[in-house]
N, C-alpha and C positions, 0 to 999 in steps of 0.2 A: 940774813938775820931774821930770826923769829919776831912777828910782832903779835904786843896783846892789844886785842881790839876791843876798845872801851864804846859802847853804847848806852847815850843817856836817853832817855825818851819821856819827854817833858810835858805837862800838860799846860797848855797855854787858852783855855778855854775864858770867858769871860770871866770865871769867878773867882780869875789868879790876876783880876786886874787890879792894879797902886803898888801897896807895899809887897804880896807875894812875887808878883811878874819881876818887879825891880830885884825883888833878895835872891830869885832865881839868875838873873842876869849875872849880879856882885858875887854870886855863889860859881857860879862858870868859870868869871875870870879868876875869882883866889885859887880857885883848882887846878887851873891851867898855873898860874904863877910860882905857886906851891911845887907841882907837879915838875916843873921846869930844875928845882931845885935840887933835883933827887936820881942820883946820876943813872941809877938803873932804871927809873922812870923814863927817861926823856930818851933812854935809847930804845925802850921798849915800848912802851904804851903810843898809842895812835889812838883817837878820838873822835869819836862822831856824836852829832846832836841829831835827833831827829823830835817835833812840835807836832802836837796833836792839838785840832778844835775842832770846826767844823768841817775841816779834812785834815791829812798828815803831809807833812813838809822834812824830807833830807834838808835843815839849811846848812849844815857842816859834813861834805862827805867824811871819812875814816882818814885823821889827817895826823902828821908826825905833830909833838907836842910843839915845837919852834918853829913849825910856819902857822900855827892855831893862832887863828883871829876871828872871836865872835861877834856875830853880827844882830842887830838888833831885834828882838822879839816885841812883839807884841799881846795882849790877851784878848780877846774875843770868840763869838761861838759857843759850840755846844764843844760834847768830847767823843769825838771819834775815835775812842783807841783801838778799834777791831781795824782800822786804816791805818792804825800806826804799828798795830801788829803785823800786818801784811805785807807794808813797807819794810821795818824790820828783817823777815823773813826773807824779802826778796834781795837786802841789803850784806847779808849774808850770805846769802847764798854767790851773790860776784863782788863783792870786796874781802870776803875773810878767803886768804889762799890757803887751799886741801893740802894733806901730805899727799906726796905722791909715789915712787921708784925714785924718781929723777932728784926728790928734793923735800926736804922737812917745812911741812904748812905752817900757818901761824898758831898760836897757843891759844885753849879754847877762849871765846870772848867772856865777855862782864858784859851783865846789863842792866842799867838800873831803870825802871820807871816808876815817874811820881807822877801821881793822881791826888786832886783834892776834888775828886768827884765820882760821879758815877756814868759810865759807858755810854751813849746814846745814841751808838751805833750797833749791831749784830758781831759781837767779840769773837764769835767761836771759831767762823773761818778762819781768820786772821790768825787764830792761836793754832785752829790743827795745821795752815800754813807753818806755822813757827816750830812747830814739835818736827817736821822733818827737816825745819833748817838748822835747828841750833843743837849744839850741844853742849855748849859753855852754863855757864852761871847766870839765872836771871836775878833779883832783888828788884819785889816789889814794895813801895812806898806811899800809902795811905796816908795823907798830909793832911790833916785839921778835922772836924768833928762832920762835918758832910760826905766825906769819902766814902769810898765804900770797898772794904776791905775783902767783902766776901769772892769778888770775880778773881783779884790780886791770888789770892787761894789758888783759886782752879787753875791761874797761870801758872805759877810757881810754889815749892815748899817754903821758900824763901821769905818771907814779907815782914815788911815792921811797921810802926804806924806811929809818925809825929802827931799829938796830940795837938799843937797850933800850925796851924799854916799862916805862921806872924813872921816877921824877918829874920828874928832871932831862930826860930826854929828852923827855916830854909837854910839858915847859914850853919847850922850844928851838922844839919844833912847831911851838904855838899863837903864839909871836913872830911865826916866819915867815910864818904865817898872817897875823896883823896885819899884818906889813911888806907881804902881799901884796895885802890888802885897801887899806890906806893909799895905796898904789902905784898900782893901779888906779882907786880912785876921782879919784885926783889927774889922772891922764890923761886918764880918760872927761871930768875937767870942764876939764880944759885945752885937752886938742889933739881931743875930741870921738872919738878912736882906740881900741879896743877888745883886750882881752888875748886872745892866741888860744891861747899855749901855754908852759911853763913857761919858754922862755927870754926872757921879757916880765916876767918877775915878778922880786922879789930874787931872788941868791944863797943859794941855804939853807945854813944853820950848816954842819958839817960832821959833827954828829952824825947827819945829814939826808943820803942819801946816793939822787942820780939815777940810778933802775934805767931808766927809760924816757921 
């Protein structure tokens, strides 16, 4: 069986600490719950978390939807995402399986990373690491008025940017997220056709706003 492999990659830096860290948590589990509900979902998508601050942390490898149990986060730090890029890339490269002669790999991955900040690590390794690992979908997400939209760019054509990084907005997110996920897999198992770029995915809310 073909799986799609979902990478979120979360920024858990101090300045997502109270209300965002919490709406991020509440936004995981409704997606996972969600997710569980939707029969070509739950056979298809696999899920991994990967936390970015003062360093990057796999705390959920690439796991089927029904044994997915998230584990507590917390916020602190700065924001390493050129660690969480690297991570990523290297996350890829031995858990998403290749096609091969012998056998049909898994479907390209999804990746979403939100940032309500900006880099404070060296990004670029981590990215040209990523450009030879991935070839799926990234979607970057610029959360509240601190972010910084512009490196999100250089990563992907892909980016949108929530205007608050307040709870309500974390949880509008992580829907679209789902709707995105749900979306996808329904396709990959229907018409065997692959997502290339956000105009393949739902409509996002309109708290949710396409910068690129």
């Amino acid at each position: 069986m073909r799986r799609l492999p979902v990478y979120l990659l979360l920024d858990t830096s101090g300045s997502m600490s109270g209300e965002p860290i919490e709406a991020v948590k509440n936004g995981v589990q409704m997606m996972i719950h969600s997710l569980r509900q939707n029969p070509q979902a739950i056979e298809t998508a696999y899920v991994s978390i990967i936390t970015f601050n003062s360093s990057a942390q796999q705390i959920i490898p690439l796991t089927d939807l029904a044994s997915f149990q998230m584990v507590d986060i917390k916020a602190s730090g700065v924001t390493a995402m050129g660690a969480a890029l690297q991570l990523l890339a290297d996350k890829l490269q031995t858990e998403v399986i290749k096609t091969s002669p012998e056998q049909k790999g898994d479907w390209k991955p999804l990746v979403f990373i939100m940032t309500d900040g900006i880099p404070t690590d060296d990004w670029k390794p981590g990215y040209s690491k990523l450009k030879i690992a991935n070839k799926g979908l990234i979607v970057g997400c610029a959360a509240g008025s601190s972010a910084d939209d512009a490196v999100l760019k250089q990563i992907t054509n892909s980016v949108v940017r929530l205007d608050n990084a307040d709870a309500e907005g974390i949880s509008r997110f992580f829907q679209w997220v789902t709707a995105s996920i749900s979306t996808t897999s329904t396709k990959v198992e229907e018409s065997g056709k692959e997502v290339s770029g956000l105009e393949q995915l739902p409509p996002p809310p309109s708290e949710l706003v396409i910068i690129s």
